[in-house]
N, C-alpha and C positions, 0 to 999 in steps of 0.2 A: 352598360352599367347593370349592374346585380339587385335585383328587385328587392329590398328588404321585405321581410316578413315580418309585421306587428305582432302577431298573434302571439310570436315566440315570448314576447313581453308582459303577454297578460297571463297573471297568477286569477283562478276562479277561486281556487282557496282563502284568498284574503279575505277574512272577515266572516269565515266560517264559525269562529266561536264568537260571541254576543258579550259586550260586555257587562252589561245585566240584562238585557231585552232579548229583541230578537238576532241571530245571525244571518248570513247571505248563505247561499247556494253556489254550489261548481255547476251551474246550469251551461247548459249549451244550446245556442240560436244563433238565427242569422238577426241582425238589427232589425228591429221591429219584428221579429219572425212569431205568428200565431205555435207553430210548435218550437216549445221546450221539453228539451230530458234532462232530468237531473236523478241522480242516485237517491231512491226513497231511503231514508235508513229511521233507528230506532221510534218509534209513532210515540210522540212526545217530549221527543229530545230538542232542546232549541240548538245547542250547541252542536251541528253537526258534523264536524270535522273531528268528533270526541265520539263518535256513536263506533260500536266494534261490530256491527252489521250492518251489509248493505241489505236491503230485502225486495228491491224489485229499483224499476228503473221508468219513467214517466213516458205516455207517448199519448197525446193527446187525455183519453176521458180511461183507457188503459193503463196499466203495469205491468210492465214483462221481467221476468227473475228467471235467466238459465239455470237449469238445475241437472242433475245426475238423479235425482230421487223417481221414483215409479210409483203411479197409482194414482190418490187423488191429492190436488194442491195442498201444502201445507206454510200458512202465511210464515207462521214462526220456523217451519225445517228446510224447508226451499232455502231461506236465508243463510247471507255466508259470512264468515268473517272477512278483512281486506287487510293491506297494509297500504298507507300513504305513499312509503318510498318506491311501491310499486304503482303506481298510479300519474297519468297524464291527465293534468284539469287544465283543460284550454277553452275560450269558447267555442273553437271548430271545431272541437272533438275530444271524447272523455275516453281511457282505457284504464281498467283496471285487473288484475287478477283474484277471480273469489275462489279467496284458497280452501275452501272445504271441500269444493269440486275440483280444482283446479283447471276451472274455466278462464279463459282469454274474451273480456267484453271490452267493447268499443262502440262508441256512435256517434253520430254527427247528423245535424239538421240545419235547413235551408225554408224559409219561410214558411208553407204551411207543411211540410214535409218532411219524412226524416231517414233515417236506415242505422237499424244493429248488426252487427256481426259478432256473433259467438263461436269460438274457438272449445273446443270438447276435448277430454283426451283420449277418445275414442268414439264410435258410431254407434255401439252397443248403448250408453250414456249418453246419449245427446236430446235434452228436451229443457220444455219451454213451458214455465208455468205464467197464465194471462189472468192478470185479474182486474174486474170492473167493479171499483166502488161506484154505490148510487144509479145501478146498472139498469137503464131499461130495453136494453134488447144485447144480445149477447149470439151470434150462430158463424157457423162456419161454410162456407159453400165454392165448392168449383175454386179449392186452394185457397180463400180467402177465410179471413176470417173480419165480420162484422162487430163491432163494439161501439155501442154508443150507453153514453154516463152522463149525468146531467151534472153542468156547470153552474157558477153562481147563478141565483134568479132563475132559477128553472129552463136553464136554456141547455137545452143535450147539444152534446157535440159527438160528433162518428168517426173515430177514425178507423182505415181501411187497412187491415198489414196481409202481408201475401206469406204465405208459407209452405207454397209448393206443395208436396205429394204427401206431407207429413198425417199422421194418424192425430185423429183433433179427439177426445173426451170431454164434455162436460161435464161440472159438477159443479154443488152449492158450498160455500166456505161458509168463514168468520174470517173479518177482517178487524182489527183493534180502529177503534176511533181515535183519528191520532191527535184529538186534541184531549181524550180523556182514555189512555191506553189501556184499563183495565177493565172497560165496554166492548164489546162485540158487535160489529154490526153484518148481516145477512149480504151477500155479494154473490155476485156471480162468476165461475173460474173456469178456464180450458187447461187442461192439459196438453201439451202439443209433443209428438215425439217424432222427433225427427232420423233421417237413416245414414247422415253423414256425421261427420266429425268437425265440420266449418260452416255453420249456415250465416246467410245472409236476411234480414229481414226486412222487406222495406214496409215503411206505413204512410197515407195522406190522413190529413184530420179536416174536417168541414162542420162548421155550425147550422148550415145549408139543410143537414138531412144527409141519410148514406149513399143514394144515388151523385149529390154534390161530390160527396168525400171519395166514392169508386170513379169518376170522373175525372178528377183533380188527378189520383192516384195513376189513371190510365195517360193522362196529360204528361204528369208533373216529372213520377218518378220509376215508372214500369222499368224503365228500361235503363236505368242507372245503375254505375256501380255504386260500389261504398265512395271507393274514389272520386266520383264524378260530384258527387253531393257534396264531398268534403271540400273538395277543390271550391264547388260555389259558394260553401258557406265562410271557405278562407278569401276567396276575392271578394265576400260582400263585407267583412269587416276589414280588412286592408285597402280596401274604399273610401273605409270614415276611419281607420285607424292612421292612415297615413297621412291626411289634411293637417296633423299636427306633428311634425319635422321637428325632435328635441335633440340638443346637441352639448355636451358636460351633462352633468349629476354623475353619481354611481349607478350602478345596472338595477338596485336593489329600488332607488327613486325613479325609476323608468319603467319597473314592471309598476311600481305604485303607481306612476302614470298611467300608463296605458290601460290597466286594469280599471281605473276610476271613469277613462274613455269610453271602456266597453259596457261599464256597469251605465253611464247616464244615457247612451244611447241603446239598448236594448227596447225599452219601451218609448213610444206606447209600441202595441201590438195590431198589428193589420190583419182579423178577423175575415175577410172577406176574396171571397172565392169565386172564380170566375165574373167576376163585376158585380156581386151580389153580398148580400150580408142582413143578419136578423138586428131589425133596430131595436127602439127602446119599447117600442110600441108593439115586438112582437111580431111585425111584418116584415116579409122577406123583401127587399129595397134596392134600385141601380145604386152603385157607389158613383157614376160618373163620374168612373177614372181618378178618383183621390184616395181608394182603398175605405176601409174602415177603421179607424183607431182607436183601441179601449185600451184600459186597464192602465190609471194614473190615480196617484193620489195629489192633486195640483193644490193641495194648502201647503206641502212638500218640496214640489219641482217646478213651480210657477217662479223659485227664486234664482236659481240658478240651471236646473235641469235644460227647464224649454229655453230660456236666454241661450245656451249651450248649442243646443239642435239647432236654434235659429242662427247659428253660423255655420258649424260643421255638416248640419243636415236637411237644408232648406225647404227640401221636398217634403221630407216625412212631416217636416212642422206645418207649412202650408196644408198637407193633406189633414191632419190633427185639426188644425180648425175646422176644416171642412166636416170633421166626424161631428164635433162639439156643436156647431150651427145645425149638425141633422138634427142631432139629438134634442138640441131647444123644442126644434118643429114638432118632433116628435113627442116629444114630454111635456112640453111647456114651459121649462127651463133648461136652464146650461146645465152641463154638468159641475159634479165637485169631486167625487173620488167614482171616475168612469167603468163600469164592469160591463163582461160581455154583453148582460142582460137587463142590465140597469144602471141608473146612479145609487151611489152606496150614500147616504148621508154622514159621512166621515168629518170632523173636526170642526173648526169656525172657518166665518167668511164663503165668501164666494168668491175666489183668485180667479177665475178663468176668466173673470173684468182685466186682469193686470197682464194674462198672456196677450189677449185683443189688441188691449190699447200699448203693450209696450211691439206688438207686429205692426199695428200703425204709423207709432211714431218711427219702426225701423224700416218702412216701405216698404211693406210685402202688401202685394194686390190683393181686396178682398173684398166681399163683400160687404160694406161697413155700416150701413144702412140697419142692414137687418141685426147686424151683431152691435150695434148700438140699442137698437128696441129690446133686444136680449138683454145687454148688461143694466139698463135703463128701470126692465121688469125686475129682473133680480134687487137691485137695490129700491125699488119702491113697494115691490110688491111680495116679497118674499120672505120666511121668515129667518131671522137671527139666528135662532135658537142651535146651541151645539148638538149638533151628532142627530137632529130634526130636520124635515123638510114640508114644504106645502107653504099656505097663505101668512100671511104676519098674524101676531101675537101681538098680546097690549105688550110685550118687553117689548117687541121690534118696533111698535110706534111709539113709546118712550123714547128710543133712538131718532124714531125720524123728524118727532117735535122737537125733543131736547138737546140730539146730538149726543146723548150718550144711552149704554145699552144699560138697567138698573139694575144694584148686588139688594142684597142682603146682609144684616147684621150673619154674623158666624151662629148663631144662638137662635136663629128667627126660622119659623116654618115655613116650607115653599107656601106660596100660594099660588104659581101660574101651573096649571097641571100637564103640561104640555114638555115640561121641563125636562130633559133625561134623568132618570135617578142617578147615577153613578157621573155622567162628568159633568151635571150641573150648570149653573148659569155663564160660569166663565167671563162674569161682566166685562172684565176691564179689557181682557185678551178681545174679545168680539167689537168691544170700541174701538178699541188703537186698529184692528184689522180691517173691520168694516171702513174707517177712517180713509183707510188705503186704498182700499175696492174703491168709494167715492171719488179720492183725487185720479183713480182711473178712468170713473165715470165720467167725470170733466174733462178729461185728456181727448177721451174720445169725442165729445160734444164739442168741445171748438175746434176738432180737426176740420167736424164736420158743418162749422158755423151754427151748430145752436149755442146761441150767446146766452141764452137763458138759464137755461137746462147747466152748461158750463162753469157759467156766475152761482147758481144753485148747488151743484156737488163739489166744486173748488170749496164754496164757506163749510158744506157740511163737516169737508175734512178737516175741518180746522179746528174742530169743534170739541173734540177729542182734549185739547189741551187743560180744559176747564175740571179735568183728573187730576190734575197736578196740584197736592197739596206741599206750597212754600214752607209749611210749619215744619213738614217733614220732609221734604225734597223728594220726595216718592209720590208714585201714579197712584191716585188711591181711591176703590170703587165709594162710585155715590149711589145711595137708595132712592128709589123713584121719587120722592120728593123732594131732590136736590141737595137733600144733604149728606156729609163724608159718615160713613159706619163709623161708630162711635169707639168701636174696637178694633185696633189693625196692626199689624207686624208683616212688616213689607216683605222677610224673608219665612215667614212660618203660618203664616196667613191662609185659609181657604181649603183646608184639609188633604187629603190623596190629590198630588197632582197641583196644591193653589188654584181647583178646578171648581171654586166656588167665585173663584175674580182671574185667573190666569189655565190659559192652556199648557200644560205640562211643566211649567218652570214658576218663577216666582217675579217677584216685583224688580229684582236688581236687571233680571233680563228685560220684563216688561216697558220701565223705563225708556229705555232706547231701540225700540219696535216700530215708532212712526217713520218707515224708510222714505216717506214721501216728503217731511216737513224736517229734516234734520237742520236746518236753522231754526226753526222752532223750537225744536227741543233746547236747542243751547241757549237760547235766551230763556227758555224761562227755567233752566236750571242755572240760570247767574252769568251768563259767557264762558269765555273760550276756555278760560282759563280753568274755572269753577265746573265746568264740562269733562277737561282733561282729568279733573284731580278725582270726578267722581269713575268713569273709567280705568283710570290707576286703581281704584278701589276696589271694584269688579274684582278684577282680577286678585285679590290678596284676602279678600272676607271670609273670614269662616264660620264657624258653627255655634259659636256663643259658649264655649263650652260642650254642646252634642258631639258624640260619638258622628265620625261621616256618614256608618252604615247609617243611624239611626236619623241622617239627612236625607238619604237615600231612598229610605223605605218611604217616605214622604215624598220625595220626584224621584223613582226611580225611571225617568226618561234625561233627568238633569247627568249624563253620562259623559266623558270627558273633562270634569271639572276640574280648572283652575280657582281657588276662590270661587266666587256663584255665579263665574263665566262657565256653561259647560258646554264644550264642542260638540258633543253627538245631540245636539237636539236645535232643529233647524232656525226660530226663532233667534239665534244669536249667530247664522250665519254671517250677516253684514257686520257687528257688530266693530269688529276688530278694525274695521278700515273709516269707522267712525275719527280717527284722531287725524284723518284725512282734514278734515271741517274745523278739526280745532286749532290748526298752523304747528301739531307736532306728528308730520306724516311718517317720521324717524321712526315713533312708538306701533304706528302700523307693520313697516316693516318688520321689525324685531318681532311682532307678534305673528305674525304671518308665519317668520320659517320656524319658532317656536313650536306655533299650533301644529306646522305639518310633520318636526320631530319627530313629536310628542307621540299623537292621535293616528300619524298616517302613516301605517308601516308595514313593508313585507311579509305578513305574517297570517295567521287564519285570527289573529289579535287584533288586523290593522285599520280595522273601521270602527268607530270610538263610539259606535251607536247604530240606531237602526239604520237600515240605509235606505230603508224608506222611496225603491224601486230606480234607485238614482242620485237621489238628491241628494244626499253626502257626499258622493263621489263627483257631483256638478262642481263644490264648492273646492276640493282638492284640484280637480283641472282647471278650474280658472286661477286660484291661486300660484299654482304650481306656472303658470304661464304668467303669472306675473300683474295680472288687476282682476275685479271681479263688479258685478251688476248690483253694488247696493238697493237703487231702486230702479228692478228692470224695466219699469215705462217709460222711465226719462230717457231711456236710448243714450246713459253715458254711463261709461265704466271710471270705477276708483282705482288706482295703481298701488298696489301693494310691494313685491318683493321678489324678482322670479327665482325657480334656486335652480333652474338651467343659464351655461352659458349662451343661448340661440334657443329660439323658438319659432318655429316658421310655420303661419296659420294660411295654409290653402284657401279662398274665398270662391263664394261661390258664382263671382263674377270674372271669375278668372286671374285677379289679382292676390299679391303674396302679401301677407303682413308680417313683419319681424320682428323680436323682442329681441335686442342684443345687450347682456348682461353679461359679458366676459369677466370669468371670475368667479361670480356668485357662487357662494358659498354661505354654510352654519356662520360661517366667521364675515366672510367680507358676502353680508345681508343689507348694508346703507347703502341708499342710493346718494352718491355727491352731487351729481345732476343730472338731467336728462331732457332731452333731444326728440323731438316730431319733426321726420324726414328736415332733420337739420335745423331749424325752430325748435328755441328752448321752451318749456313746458313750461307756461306759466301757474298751474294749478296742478294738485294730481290726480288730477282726471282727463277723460279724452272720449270723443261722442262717437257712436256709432259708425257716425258716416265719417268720419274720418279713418274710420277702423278698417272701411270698405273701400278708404280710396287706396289700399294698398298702403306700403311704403316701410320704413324701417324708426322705430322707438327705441333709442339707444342710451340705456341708464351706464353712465361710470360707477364703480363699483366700490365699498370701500370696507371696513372691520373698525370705521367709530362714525358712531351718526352726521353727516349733515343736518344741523337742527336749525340752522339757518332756510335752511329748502323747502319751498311750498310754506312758512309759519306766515 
């Protein structure tokens, strides 16, 4: 049999242009791989796939740009123009032609590891300009040349690249600061010239220190070709690209597939080099065999990302906790947005309660003891506060007496000074989250028979509810003294962002965020009925009359918007599989292959928002496979709509599980019924361990709703 090749299926360019935020990168890595290269172009461009220079190429804490030019580096003349049509963006490997030189680049990397090869069109021309932003040591010796640049939180990293017999020049630049391009900042540069017309360059990177990264480099990749690296970085994603066997769609919904495969599993990243790695703490540490895993944003990819890996990637995700639990030891707390050198205090909540306890309830072996006293500290001892870290605040004990997190009148002056100036209290968003973190809390306390502790974070979650004002049918922040702000508009409310009572969106998403209590929400939005019709509503509200931009400029993260549903912003991932709960799973469906139309497409257009290291492209694979993790700690998935006919999920028990949806299509999107290994599905849902025992889920297919099914 003929080995397919995944790779062929994955477009890096999708979602190279941003639809108002930020875009993704044609990066190339192996899964989880510490080096990445990706094409540096214009410093300050978000839209990258629209930049008309490349100007160097990423290898560790370096930038290498082949050039034809002589003398001393030149950031802005080094640089060349491209053309897309000439260019290969895979993950195993990027080539393009920089046509001012008319150079041949190519490269490919393998975990910490990588290798360029530059095509010249001649010997006389053949050189290498290296450039070290944030450069604290820069030299070249006995063919090698040394670079180490210091990474987020002051943590240098070294990579080692060999460059044979070539003539090495130093010299000092200007580099543009690429978050403010019309800055210069002070760098260090080699000129490299080399005596052939084809060089090869390999590099190791090590956070270790350079003796680590010269080590690694003598282990890892001395003696490779380009080939040989390529070859390992194609078998390590045709590893995990191949666990998921799709069979119908068109070719265009297949590289949308596969691509969204490779974007959720690339991170986290395994920093750690020879069984060692720099903790949070600063000290050089055994990894004891589970690597080191950084760099996640989990208020992100705690929804579908890690749910994702904990099927197709069992190892990497077991190892991930293992990094999270050093890093408690180490810091004193879990993390929330993990960097080489620290936790970043990024966004609300503390999710890495929900990756714990939904590994629990899916039986993975771990440690639980200790990762309970972790999630246990965080929720009593830790503070609330957005984009803050350290001990509680009277707002975090507001929460822990009252059960909710206190706003402010729109009009009223902070007073807790602890507060971020820019995204503010965020009240209501940090409620309904925190909320969530709790009912994890409890998840994990009577796995583990604390009945107390259990009975205590099950009520806190509940507590949340007591936001709901009936007068207006919307979540509506309360002021520390229990009462509703006296002034509120559920959809224009809270200024830049609704970042004075909501994180990036507004109340219509807020509303249905409690992923842990969604029978809750329904009741005290009226029933099933009064549920659906507000849902329906979602979807079709607009602007009151405003201009959209001038919606916009207001949540410019609210991207993908149908009505004040918007797809690019994570928050309303589950959203759509809500009509699951309300007995019209019909309306999921439909919205399901709608949203992936629409939002998820072939293109450097096709990611509807930030992708946020993963986590958009988690909620396209699981969709596109047909259900997805409303609330990933309950260990059951909600059944949406798959738009393949066959999907055949590799487990990593050695069993197959199948979606058979012969048919499916834009058109024939209803499910008439459906089949668990020949038992009819009395609900649309199905638990984990069923998921695990293998077998085959078999929807009949049809182009007008069953509205009878699952109501």
């Amino acid at each position: 049999m003929t080995r397919i090749d995944y790779t062929r299926y994955v477009n890096t360019n999708i979602g190279t242009i941003g639809h108002l935020l930020q875009a993704t990168a044609p990066n190339v890595l192996s899964p989880h791989g510490a080096a990445l290269i990706a094409p540096v172009f214009r410093a300050g461009m978000k839209d990258k796939y629209l930049s008309d220079k490349i100007f160097g190429f990423t290898a560790g804490s370096a930038v290498l740009m082949p050039t034809c030019r002589k003398g001393k580096p030149d950031y802005m003349k080094t640089a060349s123009s491209f053309d897309h049509d000439l260019e290969v963006a895979r993950p195993d490997h990027y080539e393009v032609l920089l046509e001012d030189f008319e150079i041949q680049e190519k490269h490919t990397a393998c975990r910490h590891y990588g290798v360029f090869e530059f095509t010249y069109p001649d010997a006389e021309n053949a050189r290498l300009a290296l450039y070290v932003p944030d450069c604290t040591e820069l030299y070249a010796e006995n063919g090698f040349v040394y670079a180490t640049g210091v990474e987020e939180f002051s943590i240098p990293v070294t990579t080692v690249l060999y460059v044979d017999d070539a003539d090495v020049q130093p010299f000092d630049v200007l580099l543009p600061n690429p978050h403010t391009p019309e800055k210069q900042e002070a760098a260090k540069a080699l000129m490299i010239t080399f005596h052939t017309d084809k060089v090869t360059v390999p590099f190791a990177l090590s956070s270790i220190g350079k003796e680590s990264a010269k080590q690694a480099f003598d282990r890892d990749v001395q003696h490779k070709t380009y080939e040989d690296v390529l070859a390992e970085c194609k078998d390590a994603w045709n590893s995990v690209l191949s666990k998921v066997r799709v069979t119908g769609g068109t070719d265009a919904e297949k590289r949308v597939f596969y691509t969204a495969l490779y974007r959720a599993t690339t991170r986290m990243r395994n920093y750690s080099v020879d069984g060692k790695y720099v903790g949070f703490d600063g000290q050089v540490h055994d990894d004891g065999g589970f690597g080191y895993h950084v760099d996640d944003g989990i208020w992100d990819t705690y929804r579908g990302m890690h749910p994702l890996q904990l099927i197709l990637d069992p190892k990497a995700h077991r190892d991930t906790l293992e990094s999270y639990l050093r890093m408690y030891k180490e810091s004193g707390w879990l993390p929330r947005f993990p960097r080489l050198g620290g936790n970043a205090p990024c966004m609300i909540g503390h999710h890495t309660v929900s990756i714990l306890a939904e590994s629990a309830k899916k039986g993975v072996e771990f440690d639980w003891e200790l990762a309970y006293e972790a999630a246990k500290k965080n929720a009593t001892e830790r503070t609330m506060l957005p984009w803050r870290d350290g001990e509680a605040d009277e707002l975090t004990r507001c929460y822990h007496e009252n059960g909710f997190f206190p706003g402010l009148e729109e009009d009223e002056q902070e007073t807790c000074a602890r507060v971020h100036e820019f995204e503010n209290r965020q009240s209501v968003a940090v409620t309904i989250e925190q909320a969530y973190d709790d009912w994890c809390v409890a998840q994990l306390a009577q796995m583990l028979g604390k009945t107390k502790d259990a009975e205590y974070f099950l009520a806190r979650s509940l507590k949340y509810r007591q936001l709901y004002d009936e007068k207006i049918g919307f979540i509506h922040p309360k002021k520390i003294d229990g009462t509703f702000t006296k002034v509120y508009n559920p959809k224009y409310c809270g200024g830049q962002g609704g970042r004075m009572y909501f994180a990036e969106n507004n109340a219509y998403i807020y509303n249905f965020a409690a992923q842990h209590d969604v029978e809750g929400m329904i009741a005290f939005h009226g029933g099933k009925e009064a549920f659906a019709k507000k849902l329906d509503n979602l979807y079709v509200e607009q602007y009151d009359g405003m201009l959209k931009s001038t919606f916009l400029m207001q949540y410019p993260d609210a991207t993908g918007l149908m009505g004040q549903f918007c797809m690019g912003n994570e928050p309303s991932f589950h959203v759509p599989y809500l009509y699951n709960h309300c007995g019209q799973a019909w309306k999921t469906q439909r919205k399901i292959h709608e949203l992936i139309a629409l939002w998820f497409t072939d293109s450097p257009l096709g990611i509807c928002g930030d992708e946020d290291g993963g986590a958009m492209s988690a909620f396209l694979a699981f969709s596109a496979m047909g259900f997805y993790p409303v609330n990933p700690a309950s260990a059951e998935y909600d059944i949406g709509s798959p738009i393949f006919d066959k999907v055949e999920i590799d487990l990593p028990n050695g069993k197959t599980f199948t979606v058979n949806a012969e048919g499916a299509s834009q058109k024939k999107k209803y499910i008439q019924s459906a089949t668990l290994n020949g038992e009819m599905l009395p609900s649309a849902k199905f638990t984990h361990e069923q998921l695990m025992q293998g077998g085959e889920m078999t929807f009949q297919m049809g182009d007008r709703p069953n509205k009878e099914l699952w109501a």
